[in-house]
N, C-alpha and C positions, 0 to 999 in steps of 0.2 A: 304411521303416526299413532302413538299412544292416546287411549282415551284417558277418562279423567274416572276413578269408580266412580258409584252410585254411594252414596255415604246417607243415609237420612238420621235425622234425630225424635224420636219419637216425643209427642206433649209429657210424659211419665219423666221420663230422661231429663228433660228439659227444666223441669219441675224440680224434682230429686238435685238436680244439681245447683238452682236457688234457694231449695232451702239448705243445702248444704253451707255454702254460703250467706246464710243471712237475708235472702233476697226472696222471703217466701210470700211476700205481697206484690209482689210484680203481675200486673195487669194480663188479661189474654194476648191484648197487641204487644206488649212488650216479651210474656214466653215465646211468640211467634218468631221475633227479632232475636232472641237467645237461642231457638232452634237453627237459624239461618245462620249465625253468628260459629255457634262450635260444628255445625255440618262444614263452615269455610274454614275453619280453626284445624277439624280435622285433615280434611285434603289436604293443609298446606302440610301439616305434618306429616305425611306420607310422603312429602316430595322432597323431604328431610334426607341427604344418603348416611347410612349407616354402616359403621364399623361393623366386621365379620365379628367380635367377639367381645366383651366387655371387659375384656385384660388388654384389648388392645386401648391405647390412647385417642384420642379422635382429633390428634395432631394432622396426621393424612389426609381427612377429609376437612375439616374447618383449616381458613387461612386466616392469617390476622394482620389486616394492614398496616405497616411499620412507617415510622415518621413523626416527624415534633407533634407532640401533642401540643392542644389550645393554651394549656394552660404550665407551659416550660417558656423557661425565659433561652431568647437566645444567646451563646456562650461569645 
């Protein structure tokens, strides 16, 4: 069984990337919840699979479910 890494986000990190964004008054409890938040953000995107190469397409790996969309009328 595969583990899951260890991913943490440090308060600096955590920080730097609210004021990056705009969000440079954000409370202690809420940088706490934005470390929690991109440490889950991270692992999920590790678990992303990845094309061998950036010339390849990522047709192979992503599928795209085909079918009337909501908003087509039927013929």
């Amino acid at each position: 069984m595969q583990t899951e890494p260890e991913i943490s986000v440090s308060i600096a990190e955590a920080e730097a990337f609210a004021r990056r964004f705009g969000l440079a008054r954000l409370s202690a409890p809420e940088i706490d919840r934005l470390r929690e938040a991109m440490a889950t953000i991270a692992r999920a995107g590790l678990a992303v699979p990845r094309v061998a190469s950036k010339f390849v397409a990522p047709a192979p790996v992503f599928s795209v479910a085909l079918g009337k969309r909501a908003n087509q009328k039927e013929s």
